[in-house]
C-alpha positions as CSV (number, residue, x, y, z in Angstrom):
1,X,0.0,0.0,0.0
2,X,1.3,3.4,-0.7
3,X,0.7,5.9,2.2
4,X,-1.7,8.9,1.7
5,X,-0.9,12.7,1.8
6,X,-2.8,12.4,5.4
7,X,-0.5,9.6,6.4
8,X,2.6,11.5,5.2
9,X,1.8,14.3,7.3
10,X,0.9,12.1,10.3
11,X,4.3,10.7,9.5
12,X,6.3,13.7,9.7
13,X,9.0,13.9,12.4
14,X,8.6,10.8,13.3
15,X,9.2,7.8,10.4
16,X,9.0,10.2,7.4
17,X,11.8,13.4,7.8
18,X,11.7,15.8,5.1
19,X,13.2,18.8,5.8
20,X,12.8,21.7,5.0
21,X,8.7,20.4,5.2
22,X,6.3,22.2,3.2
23,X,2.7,21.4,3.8
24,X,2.4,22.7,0.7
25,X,3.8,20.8,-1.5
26,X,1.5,17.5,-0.3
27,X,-0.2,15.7,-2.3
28,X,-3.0,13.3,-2.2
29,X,-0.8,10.6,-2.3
30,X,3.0,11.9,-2.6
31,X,5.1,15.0,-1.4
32,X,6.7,17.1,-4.2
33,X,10.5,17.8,-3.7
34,X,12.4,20.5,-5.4
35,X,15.6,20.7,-7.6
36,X,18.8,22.0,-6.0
37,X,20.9,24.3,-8.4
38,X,23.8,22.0,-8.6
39,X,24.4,19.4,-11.3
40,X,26.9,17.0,-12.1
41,X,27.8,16.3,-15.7
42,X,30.7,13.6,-16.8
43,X,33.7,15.0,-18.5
44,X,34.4,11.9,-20.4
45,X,32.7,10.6,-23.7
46,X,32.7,6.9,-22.9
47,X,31.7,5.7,-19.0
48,X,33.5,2.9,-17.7
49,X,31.8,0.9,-15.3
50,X,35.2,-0.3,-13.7
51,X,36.7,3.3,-12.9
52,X,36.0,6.3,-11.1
53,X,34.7,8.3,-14.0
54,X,35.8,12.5,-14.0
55,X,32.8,15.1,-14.1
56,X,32.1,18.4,-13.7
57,X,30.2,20.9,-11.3
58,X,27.9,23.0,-12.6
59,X,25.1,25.8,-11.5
60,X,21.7,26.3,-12.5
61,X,22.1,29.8,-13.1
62,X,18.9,32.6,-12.3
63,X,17.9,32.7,-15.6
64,X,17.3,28.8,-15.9
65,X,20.0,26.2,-17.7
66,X,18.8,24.5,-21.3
67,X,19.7,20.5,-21.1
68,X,20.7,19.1,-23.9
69,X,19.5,16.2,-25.4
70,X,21.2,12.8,-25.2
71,X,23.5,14.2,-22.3
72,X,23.2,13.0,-18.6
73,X,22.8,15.1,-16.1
74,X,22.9,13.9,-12.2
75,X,21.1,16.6,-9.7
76,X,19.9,16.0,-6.5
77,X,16.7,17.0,-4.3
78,X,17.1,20.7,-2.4
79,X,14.8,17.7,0.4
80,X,16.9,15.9,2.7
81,X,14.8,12.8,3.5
82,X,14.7,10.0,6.1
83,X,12.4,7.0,5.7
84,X,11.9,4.7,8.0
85,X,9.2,1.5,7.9
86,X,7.9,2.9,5.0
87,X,9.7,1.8,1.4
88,X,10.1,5.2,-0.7
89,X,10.0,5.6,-4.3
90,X,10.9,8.7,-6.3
91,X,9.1,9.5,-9.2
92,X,8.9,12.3,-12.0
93,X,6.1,14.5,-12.0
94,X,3.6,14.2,-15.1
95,X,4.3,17.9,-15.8
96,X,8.1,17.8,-15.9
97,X,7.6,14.4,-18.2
98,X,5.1,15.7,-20.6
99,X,7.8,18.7,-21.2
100,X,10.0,15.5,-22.2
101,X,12.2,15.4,-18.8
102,X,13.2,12.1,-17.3
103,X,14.4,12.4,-13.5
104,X,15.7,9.0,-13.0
105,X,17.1,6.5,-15.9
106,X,17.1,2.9,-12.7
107,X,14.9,1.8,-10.7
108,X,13.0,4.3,-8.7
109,X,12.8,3.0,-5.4
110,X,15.2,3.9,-2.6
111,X,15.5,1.7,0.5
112,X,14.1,1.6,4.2
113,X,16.2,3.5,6.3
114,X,17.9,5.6,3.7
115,X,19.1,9.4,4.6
116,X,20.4,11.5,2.5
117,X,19.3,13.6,-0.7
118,X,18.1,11.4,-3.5
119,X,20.2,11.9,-6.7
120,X,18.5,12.2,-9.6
121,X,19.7,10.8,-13.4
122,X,18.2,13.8,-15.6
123,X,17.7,13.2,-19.1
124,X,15.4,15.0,-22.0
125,X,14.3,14.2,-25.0
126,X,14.5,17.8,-26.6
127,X,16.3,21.4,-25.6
128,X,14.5,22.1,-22.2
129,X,15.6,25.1,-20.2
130,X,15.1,24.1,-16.1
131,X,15.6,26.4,-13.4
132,X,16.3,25.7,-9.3
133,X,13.0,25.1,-7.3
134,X,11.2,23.6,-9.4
135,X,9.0,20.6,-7.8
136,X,10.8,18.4,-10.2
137,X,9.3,14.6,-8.8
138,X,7.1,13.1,-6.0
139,X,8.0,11.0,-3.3
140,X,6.1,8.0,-2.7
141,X,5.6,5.3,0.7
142,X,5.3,1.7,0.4
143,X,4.2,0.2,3.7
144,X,6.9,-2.8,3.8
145,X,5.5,-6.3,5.0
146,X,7.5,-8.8,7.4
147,X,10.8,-8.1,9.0
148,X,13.8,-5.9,7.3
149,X,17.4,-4.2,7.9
150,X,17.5,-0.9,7.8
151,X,19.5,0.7,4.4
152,X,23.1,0.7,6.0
153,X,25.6,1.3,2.7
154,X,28.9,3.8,3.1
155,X,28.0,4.2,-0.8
156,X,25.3,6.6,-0.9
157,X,23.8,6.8,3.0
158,X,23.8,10.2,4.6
159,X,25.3,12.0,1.7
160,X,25.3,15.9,1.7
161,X,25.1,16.9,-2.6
162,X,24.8,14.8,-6.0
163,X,26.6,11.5,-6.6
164,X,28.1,10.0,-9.1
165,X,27.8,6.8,-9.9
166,X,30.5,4.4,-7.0
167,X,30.0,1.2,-8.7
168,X,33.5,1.1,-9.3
169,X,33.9,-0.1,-5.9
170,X,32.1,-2.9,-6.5
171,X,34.6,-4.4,-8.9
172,X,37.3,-4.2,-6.2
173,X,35.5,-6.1,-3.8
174,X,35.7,-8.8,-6.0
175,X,39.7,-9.2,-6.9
């Protein structure tokens, strides 16, 4: 089951931290978070999947930032969220998609107990010009059924900005 905008609220403080909280920006069945102005963008052509790939900094400037097609961009949510009991799921918004905006390119659910900001794979279809602020996706809570560990990874846990991919350090574990 997925927990409504009443339970969310209910939540709040407790199992379900989002700060800064805006009442706001609840939904019937969701909670909006917001873009923060910085992005990540790879400096190299071809990714490798074994190596710490280089990439760039960049701000989302006042006047807004136009994305180019075909190009990845990593951002993260201005939200810092804890979730625990709950499973949550990030999600773009149907108005950022039907401007042809993609906020996340895997799987869109997090894990219970994460903390951190949830880094988000931005991609679009056409030239879109995006700005800081903008309620970019919703947040979603599945209600998980028997017992669980809490999310406990030094990959991605309690992170402070964007992330680049670390699966690099998964092929080390294994020489």
């Amino acid at each position: 089951m997925i927990l409504s905008g009443k339970e969310i609220k209910k939540k709040i403080g407790t199992e379900i931290i989002i700060l800064p909280f805006d009442e706001n920006k609840l939904n019937p069945n969701s909670y909006n978070l917001r873009l923060d102005k910085e992005l990540l963008v790879y400096d190299e052509e071809i990714l490798d999947m074994k190596k710490e790939n280089t990439f760039k900094t960049i701000e989302i400037p006042p006047e807004g930032l136009v994305l180019e097609p075909g190009k990845l961009y990593l951002g993260r949510t201005k939200e810092y969220t804890e979730t625990h009991n709950y499973i949550p799921t990030l999600e773009g918004r149907s108005s950022i998609g039907r401007l042809g905006l993609s906020i996340h390119i895997s799987s869109p659910y997090g894990n219970v107990g994460f903390k951190g900001y949830w880094t988000l794979e931005i991609s679009c279809v056409q030239p879109l010009r995006i700005y800081e602020d903008v309620d970019i996706c919703q947040i979603y809570y599945h209600t998980i059924q028997g017992k669980y560990d809490d999310y406990n990874s030094s990959k991605y846990q309690g992170n402070k900005g964007v992330q680049p991919s670390f699966l690099f350090r998964e092929f080390r574990q294994f020489k």
